[in-house]
LUMFI-557674 format. One record per residue (C-alpha): residue number from 1; residue in three letters; chain; x, y, z. Coordinates in pm, 1 decimal, padded with zeros to 6 digits. Layout:
<nodes>
@n->NUM&res->ALA&chain->A&X->X&Y->Y&Z->Z;
...
</nodes>
This chain:
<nodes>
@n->1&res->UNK&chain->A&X->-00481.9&Y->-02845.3&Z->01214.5;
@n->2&res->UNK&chain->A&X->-00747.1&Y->-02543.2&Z->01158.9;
@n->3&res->UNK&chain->A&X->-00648.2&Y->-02250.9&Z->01079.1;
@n->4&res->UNK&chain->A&X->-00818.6&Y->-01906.7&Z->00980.3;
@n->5&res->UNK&chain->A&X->-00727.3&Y->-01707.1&Z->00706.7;
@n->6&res->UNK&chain->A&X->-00841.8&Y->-01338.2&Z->00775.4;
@n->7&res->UNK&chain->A&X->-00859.1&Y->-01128.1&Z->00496.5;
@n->8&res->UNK&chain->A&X->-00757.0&Y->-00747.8&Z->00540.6;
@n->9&res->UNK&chain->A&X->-00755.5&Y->-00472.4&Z->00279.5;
@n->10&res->UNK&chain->A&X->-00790.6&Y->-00092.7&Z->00241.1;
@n->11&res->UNK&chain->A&X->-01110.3&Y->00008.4&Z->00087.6;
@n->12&res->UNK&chain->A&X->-00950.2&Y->00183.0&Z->-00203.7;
@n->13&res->UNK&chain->A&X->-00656.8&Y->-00048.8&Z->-00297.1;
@n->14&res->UNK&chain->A&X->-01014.7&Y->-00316.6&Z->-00363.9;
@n->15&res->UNK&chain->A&X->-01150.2&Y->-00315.8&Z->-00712.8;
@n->16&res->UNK&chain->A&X->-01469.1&Y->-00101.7&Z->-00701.6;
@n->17&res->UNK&chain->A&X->-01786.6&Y->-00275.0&Z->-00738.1;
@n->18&res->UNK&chain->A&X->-01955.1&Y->-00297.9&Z->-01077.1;
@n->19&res->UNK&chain->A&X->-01627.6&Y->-00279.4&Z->-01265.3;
@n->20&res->UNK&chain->A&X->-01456.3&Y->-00591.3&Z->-01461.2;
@n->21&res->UNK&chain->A&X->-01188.8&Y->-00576.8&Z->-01206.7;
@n->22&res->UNK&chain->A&X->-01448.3&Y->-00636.1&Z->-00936.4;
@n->23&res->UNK&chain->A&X->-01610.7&Y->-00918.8&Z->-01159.8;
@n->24&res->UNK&chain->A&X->-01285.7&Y->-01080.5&Z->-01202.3;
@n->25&res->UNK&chain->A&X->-01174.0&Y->-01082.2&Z->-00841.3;
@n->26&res->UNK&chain->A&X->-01564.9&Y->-01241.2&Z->-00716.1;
@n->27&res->UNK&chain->A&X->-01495.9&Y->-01505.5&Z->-01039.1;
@n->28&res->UNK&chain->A&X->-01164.2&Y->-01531.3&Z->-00817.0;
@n->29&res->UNK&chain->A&X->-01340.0&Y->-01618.7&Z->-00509.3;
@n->30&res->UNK&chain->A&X->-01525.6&Y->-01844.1&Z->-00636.9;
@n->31&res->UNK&chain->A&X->-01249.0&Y->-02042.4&Z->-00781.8;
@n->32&res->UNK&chain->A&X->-01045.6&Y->-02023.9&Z->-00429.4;
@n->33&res->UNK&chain->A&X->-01346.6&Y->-02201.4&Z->-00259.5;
@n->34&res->UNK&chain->A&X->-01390.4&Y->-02444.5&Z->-00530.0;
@n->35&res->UNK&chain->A&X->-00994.7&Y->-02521.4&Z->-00494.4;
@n->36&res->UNK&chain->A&X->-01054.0&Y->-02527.3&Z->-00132.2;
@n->37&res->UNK&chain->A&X->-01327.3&Y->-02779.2&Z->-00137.8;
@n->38&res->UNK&chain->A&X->-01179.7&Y->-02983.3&Z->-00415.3;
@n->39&res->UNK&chain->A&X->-00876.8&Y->-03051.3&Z->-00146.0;
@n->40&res->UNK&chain->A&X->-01073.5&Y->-03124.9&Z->00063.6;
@n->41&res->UNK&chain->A&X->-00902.6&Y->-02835.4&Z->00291.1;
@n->42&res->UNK&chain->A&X->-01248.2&Y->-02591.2&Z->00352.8;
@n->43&res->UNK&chain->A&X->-01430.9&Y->-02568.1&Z->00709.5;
@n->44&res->UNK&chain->A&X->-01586.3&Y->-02261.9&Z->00547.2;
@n->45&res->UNK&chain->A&X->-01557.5&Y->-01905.9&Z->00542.2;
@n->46&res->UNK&chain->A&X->-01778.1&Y->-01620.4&Z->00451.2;
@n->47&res->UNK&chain->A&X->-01738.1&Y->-01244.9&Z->00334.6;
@n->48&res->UNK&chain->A&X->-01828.4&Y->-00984.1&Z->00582.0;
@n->49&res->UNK&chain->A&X->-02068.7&Y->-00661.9&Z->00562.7;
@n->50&res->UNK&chain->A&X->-01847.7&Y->-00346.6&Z->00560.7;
@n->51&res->UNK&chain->A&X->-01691.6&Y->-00177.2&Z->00887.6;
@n->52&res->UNK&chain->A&X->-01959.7&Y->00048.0&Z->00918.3;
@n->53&res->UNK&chain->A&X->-02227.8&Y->-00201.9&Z->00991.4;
@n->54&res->UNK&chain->A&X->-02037.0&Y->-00337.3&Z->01281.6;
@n->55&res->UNK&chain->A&X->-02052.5&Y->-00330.3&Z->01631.3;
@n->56&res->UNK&chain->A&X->-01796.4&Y->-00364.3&Z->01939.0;
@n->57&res->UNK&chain->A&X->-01890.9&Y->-00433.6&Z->02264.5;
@n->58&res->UNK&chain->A&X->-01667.2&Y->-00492.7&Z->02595.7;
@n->59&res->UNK&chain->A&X->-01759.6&Y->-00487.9&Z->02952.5;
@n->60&res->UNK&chain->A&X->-01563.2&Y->-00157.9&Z->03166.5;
@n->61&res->UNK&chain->A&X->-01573.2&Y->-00178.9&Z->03557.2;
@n->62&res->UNK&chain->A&X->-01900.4&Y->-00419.0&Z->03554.0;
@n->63&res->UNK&chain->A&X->-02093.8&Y->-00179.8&Z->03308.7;
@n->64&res->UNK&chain->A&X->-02183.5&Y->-00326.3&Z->02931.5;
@n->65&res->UNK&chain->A&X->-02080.0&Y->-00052.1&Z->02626.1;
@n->66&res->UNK&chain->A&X->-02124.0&Y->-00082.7&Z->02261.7;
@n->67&res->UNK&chain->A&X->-02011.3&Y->00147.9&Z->02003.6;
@n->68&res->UNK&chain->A&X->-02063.8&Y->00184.5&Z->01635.9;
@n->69&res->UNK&chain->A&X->-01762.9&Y->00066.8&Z->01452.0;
@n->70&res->UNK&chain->A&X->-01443.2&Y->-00143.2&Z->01463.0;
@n->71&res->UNK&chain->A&X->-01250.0&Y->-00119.6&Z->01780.5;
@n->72&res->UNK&chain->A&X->-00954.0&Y->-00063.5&Z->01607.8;
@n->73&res->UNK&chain->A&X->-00869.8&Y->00151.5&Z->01352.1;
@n->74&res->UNK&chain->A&X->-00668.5&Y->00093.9&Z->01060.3;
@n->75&res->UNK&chain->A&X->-00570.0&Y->00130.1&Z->00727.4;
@n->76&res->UNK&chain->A&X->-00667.8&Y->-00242.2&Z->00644.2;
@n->77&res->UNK&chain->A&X->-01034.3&Y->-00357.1&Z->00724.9;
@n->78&res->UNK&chain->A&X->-01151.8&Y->-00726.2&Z->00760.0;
@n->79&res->UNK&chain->A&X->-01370.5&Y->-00815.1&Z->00512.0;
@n->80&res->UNK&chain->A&X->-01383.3&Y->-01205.4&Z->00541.3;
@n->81&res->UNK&chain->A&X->-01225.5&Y->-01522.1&Z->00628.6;
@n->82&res->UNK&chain->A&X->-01122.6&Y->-01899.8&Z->00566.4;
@n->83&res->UNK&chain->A&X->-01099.6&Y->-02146.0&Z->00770.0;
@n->84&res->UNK&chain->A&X->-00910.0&Y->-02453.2&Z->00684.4;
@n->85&res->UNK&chain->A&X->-00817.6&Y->-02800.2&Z->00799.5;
@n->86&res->UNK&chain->A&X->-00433.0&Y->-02878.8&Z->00658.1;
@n->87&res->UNK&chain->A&X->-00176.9&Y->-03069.4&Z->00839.4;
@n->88&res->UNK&chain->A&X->00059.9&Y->-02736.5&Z->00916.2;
@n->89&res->UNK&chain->A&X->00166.4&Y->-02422.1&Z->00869.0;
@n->90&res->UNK&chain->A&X->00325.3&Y->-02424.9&Z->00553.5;
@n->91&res->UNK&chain->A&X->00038.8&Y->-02565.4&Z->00403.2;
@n->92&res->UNK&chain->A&X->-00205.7&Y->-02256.8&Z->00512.0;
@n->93&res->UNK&chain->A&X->00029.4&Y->-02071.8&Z->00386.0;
@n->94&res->UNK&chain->A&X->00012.5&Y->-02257.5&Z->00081.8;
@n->95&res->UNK&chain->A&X->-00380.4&Y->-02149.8&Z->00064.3;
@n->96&res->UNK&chain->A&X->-00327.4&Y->-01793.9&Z->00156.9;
@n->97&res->UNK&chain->A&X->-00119.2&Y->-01734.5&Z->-00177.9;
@n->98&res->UNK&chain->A&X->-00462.0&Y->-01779.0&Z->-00397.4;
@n->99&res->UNK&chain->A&X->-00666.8&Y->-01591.0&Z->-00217.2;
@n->100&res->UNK&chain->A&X->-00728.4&Y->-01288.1&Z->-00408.4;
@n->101&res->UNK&chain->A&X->-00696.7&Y->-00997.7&Z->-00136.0;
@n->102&res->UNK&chain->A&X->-00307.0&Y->-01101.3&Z->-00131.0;
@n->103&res->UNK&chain->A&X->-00254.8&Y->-00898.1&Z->-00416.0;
@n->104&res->UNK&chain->A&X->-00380.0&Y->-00581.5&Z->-00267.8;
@n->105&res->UNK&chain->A&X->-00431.2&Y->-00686.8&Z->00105.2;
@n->106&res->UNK&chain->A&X->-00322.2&Y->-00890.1&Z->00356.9;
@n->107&res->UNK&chain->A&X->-00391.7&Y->-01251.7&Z->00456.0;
@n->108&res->UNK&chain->A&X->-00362.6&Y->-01282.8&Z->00818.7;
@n->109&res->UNK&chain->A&X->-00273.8&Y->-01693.4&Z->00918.5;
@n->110&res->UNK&chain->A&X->-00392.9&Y->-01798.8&Z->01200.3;
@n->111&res->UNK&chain->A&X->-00390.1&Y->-02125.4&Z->01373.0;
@n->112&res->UNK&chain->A&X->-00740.6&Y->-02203.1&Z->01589.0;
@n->113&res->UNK&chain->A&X->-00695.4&Y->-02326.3&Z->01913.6;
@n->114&res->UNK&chain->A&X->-00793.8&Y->-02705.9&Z->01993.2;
@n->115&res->UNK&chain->A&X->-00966.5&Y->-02667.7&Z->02338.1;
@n->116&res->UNK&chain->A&X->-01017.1&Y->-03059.8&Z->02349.3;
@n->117&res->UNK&chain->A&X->-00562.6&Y->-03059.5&Z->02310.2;
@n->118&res->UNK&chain->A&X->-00480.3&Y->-02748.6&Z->02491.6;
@n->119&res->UNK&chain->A&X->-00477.1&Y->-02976.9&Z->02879.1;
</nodes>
């Protein structure tokens, strides 16, 4: 079964960029997907540009509107995901623990939804 791991944090609880802390954590990274691949458990998964690059669009009484920004605010921002192939639950769970946001974020475990099962 798929399953995405979406990977939430605060801005300031992430180690800041150019530091050792931010070194270690991308040296981190790097060993997650390398773990992931070696088990043969990654679909892929990517890092993502920060909130203020993004935007949201949604369709209100037949009329198209973007805005700048998230649709939801929060404390927590996505910055990336996962998405990997393991036989259950426990097992994505299993691959949230190494993913270095836990320790100052939140891993969000999702299963994807199998169109070709869901009759």
């Amino acid at each position: 079964m798929k399953y995405m791991l979406l990977l939430y944090a605060a801005p300031d609880k992430e180690p800041a960029f150019g530091t050792p802390e931010f070194d270690k954590m991308m040296e981190d990274f790097a060993l997650t997907s390398e773990t992931f691949e070696k088990d043969g458990v990654l679909v892929g998964g990517e890092g993502l540009e920060g909130v203020e690059t993004a935007t949201s669009l949604r369709i209100h009484s037949g009329k198209v509107e973007t805005m700048d920004g998230p649709f939801a605010e929060t404390r927590e921002n996505l910055g990336g995901y996962y998405i990997v192939d393991v036989p259950d639950l426990e097992a994505a769970l299993k691959c949230a623990e190494i993913i270095p946001v836990a320790k100052f974020g939140t891993i969000e475990v999702r299963p994807l939804l199998n169109y070709s099962e869901a009759d």
